[in-house]
C-alpha positions as CSV (number, residue, x, y, z in Angstrom):
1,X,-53.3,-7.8,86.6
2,X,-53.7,-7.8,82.9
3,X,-51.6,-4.7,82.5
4,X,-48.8,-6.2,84.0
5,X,-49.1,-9.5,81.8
6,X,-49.0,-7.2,79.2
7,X,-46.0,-5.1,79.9
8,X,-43.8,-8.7,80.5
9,X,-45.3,-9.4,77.3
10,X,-43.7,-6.4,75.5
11,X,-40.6,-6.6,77.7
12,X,-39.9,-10.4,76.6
13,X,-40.4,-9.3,73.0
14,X,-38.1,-6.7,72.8
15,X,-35.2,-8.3,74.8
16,X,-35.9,-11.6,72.8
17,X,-35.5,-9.2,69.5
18,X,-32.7,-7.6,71.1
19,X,-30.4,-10.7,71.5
20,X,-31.7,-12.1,67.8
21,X,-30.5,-9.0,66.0
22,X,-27.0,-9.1,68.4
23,X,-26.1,-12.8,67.0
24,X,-26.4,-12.1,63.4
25,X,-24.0,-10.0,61.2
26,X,-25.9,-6.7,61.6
27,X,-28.4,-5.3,59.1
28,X,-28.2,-6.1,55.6
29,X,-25.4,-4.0,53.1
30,X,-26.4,-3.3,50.2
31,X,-24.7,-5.5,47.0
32,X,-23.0,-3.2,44.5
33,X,-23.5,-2.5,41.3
34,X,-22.2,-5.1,39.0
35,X,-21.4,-2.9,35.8
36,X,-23.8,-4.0,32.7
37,X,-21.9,-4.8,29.3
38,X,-24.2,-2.8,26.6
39,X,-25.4,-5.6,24.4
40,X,-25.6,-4.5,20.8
41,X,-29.2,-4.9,19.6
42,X,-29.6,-7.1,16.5
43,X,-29.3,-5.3,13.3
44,X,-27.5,-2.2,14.6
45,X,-24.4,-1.3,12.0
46,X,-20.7,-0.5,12.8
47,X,-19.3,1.3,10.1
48,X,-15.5,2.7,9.8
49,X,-14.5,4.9,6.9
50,X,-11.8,7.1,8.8
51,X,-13.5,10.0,7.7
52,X,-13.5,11.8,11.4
53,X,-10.0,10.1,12.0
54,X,-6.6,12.6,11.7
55,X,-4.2,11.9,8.2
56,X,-1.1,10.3,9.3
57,X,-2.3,8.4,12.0
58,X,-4.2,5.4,13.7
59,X,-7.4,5.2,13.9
60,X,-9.5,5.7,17.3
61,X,-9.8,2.9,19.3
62,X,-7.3,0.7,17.9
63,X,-4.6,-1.5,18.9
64,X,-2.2,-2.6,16.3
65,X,0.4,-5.6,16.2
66,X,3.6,-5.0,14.3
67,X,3.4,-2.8,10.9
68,X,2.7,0.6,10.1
69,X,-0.9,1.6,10.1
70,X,-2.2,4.9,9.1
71,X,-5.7,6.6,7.4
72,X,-4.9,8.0,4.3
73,X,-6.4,9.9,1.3
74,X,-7.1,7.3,-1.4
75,X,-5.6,9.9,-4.3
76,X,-3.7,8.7,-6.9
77,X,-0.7,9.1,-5.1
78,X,-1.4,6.9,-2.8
79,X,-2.4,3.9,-5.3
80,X,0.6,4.6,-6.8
81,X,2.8,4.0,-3.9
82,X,3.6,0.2,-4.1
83,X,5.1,1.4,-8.0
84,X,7.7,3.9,-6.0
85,X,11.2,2.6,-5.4
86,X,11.5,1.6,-1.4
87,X,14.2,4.1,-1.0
88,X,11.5,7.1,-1.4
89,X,10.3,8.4,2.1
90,X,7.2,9.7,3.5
91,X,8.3,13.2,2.7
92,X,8.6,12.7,-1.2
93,X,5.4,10.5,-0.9
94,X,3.4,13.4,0.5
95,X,5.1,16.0,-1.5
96,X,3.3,14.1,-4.3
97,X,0.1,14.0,-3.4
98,X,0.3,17.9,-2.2
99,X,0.9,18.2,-5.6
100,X,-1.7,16.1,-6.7
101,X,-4.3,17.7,-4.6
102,X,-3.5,21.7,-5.9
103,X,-3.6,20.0,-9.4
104,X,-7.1,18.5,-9.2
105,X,-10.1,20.1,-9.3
106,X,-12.2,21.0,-6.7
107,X,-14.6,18.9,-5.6
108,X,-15.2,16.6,-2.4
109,X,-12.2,15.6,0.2
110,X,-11.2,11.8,-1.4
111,X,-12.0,9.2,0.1
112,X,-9.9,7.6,3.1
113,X,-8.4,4.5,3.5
114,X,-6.4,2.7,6.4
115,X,-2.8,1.6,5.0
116,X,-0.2,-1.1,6.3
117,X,2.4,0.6,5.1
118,X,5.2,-1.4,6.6
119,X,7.6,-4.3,4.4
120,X,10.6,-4.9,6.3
121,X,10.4,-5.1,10.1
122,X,11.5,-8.6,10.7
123,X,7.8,-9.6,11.7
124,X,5.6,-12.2,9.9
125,X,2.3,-11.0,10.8
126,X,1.0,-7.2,11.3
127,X,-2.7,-6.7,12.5
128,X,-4.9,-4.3,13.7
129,X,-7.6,-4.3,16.2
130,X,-10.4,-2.5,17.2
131,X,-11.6,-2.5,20.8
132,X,-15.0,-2.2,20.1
133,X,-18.0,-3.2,20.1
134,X,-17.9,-6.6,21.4
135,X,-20.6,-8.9,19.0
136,X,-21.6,-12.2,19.2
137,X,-23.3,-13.1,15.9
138,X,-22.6,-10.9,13.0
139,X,-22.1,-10.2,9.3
140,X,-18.3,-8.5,8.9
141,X,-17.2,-6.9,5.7
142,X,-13.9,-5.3,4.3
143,X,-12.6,-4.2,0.9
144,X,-8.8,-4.6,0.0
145,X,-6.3,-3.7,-2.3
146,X,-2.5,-5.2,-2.1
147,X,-0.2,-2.8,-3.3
148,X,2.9,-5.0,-3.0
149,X,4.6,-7.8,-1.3
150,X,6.8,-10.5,-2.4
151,X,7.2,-13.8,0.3
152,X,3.6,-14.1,0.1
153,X,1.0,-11.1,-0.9
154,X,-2.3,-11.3,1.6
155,X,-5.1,-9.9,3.8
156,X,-7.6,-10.8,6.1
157,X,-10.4,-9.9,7.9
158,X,-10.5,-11.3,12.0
159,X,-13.5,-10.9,13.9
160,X,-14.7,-12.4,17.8
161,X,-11.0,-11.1,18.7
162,X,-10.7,-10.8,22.5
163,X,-9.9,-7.5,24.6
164,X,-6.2,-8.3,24.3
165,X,-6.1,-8.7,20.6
166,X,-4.4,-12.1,20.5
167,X,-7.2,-14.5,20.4
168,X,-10.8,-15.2,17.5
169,X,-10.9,-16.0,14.1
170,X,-8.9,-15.0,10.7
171,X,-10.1,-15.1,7.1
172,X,-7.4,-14.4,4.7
173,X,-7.1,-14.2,1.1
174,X,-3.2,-15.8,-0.1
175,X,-1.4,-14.3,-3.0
176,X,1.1,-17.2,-2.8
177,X,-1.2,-20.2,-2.9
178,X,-4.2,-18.8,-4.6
179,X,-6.1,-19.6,-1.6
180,X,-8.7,-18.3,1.2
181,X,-7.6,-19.2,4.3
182,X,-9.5,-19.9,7.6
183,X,-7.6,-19.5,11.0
184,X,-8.2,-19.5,14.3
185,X,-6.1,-17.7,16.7
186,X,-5.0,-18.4,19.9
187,X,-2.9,-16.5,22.6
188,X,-1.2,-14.7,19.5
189,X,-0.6,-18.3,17.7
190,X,-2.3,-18.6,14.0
191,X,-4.2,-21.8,13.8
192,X,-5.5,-23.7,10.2
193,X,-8.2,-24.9,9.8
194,X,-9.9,-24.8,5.8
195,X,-8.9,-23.4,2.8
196,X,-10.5,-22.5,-0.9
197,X,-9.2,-21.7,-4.0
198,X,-9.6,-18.4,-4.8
199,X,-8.9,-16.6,-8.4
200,X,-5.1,-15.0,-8.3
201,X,-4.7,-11.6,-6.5
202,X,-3.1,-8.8,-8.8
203,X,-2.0,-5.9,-7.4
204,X,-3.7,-3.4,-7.4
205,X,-7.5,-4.6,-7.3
206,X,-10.0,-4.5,-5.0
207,X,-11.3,-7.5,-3.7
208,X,-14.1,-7.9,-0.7
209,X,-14.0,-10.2,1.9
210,X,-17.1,-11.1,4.2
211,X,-18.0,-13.1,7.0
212,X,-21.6,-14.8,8.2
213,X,-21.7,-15.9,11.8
214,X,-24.8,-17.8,13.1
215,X,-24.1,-19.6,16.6
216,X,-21.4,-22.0,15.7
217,X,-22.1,-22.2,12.0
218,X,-19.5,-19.7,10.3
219,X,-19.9,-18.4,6.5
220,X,-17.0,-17.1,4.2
221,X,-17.5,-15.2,1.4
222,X,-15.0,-13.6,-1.4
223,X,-15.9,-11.0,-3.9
224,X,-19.7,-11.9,-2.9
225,X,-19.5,-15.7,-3.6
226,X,-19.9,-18.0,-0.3
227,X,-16.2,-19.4,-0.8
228,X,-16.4,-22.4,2.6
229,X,-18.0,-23.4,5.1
230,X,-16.9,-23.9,8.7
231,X,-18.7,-25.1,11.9
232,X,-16.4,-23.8,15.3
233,X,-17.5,-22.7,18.7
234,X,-14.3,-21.8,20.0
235,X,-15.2,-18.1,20.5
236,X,-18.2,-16.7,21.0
237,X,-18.0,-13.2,20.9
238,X,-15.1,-10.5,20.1
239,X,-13.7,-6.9,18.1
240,X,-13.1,-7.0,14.7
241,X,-9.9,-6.0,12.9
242,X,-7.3,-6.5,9.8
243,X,-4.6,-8.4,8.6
244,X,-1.1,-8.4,6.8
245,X,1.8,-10.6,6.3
246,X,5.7,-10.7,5.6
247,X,6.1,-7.6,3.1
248,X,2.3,-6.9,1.9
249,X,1.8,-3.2,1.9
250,X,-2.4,-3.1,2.0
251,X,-5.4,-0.9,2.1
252,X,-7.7,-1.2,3.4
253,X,-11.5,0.3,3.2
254,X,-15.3,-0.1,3.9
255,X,-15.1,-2.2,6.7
256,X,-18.4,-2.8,8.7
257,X,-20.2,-5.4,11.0
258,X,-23.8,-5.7,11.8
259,X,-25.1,-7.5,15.4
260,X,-27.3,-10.5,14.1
């Protein structure tokens, strides 16, 4: 008698598991992979001096917005170049510093630099992006040296741009009004938001311009003096890239960001 009570007992177990595993949705799937976004660890540099990029052309992982962008040689050709009439081409331009470079003596490759080389396209602004890394808070740097432009000589350094390039933060130095400039931009559009005076820009001249960002607290510096101040939590994390505008023909060098 106990041997039969015990073989209902099984029997209701298994049919009683049987119609609890036919209600539900079957077993368990397994959940894919979200991908992980590599988080830069605080202190790690970025560096870009377009050493390993090819002459003539963009930089890697880049995307540009109007202009003429390419990594030169910093020879004295090339410093030259905003004294040349407009109506010299490229060709003459690089017969030059061919020249140059069989003249010289030898010695290391010269240092490279990444040019706007464009004046006259119709556009106001022309700026260049890089795709990566994505950083939250950072320390940005960039040297700069205007070779010419006429409606209104400037530069600038964005950072916290998003993927597409059109939206984070600008600081530009203005040959026009003797000013550093503080934007925001959004969905392509250039925002104010503070400005500094700033000694005048001569052509010519390096100048360095460098960025602080803690949280929402956001640090502008020119020529290594803190120039403003600017508290702004509208972005919080983005590329970094450069900046011209109307008919300034730029270089640009030394750029770098550090994850803070």
């Amino acid at each position: 008698m106990r041997k039969v009570c015990v073989s209902c007992a099984v029997l209701v177990f298994l049919t009683f598991g049987a119609s609890v595993g036919s209600a539900g949705a079957g077993p368990k799937q397994p959940k894919p992979r979200q991908p992980q976004q590599r988080v830069p660890l605080a202190g790690k540099t970025y560096t870009w001096d377009f050493q390993a990029d090819t002459l003539g052309l963009l930089p890697a992982h880049t995307m540009t917005f109007g202009g003429n962008w390419q990594v030169l040689e910093d020879s004295a050709s090339v410093a030259l170049l905003a004294a040349l009439p407009d109506t010299v081409g490229a060709d003459s331009i690089a017969g030059s510093a061919a020249g140059a470079a069989a003249a010289a003596p030898p010695g290391p490759p010269p240092r490279r630099l990444l040019a706007q080389l464009e004046d006259d396209d119709g556009l106001v602004y022309h700026y260049l992006t890089f795709t990566r890394p994505m950083l939250g808070d950072l320390d940005a740097s960039v040297r700069f040296r205007i070779r010419s432009g006429e409606i209104d000589p400037s530069a600038g350094l964005m950072f916290q741009m998003d993927p597409k390039g059109t939206s984070g933060y600008l600081v530009r130095a203005s040959g026009k009004s003797g000013e550093l400039a503080f934007h925001y931009m959004l969905y392509g559009r250039r925002r104010d938001v503070k400005f500094a005076k700033i000694p005048e820009l001569a052509a010519g001249t390096w100048h360095t311009l460098a960025v602080q960002r803690r949280r929402s607290t956001l640090r502008v510096f020119y020529d290594g003096k803190e120039a403003m101040m600017v508290r702004d939590d509208r972005f919080s994390n983005g590329t970094v890239g450069v900046w011209t505008e109307d008919d300034t023909r730029v270089d640009f060098a030394d750029l770098k960001t550090t994850a803070r």
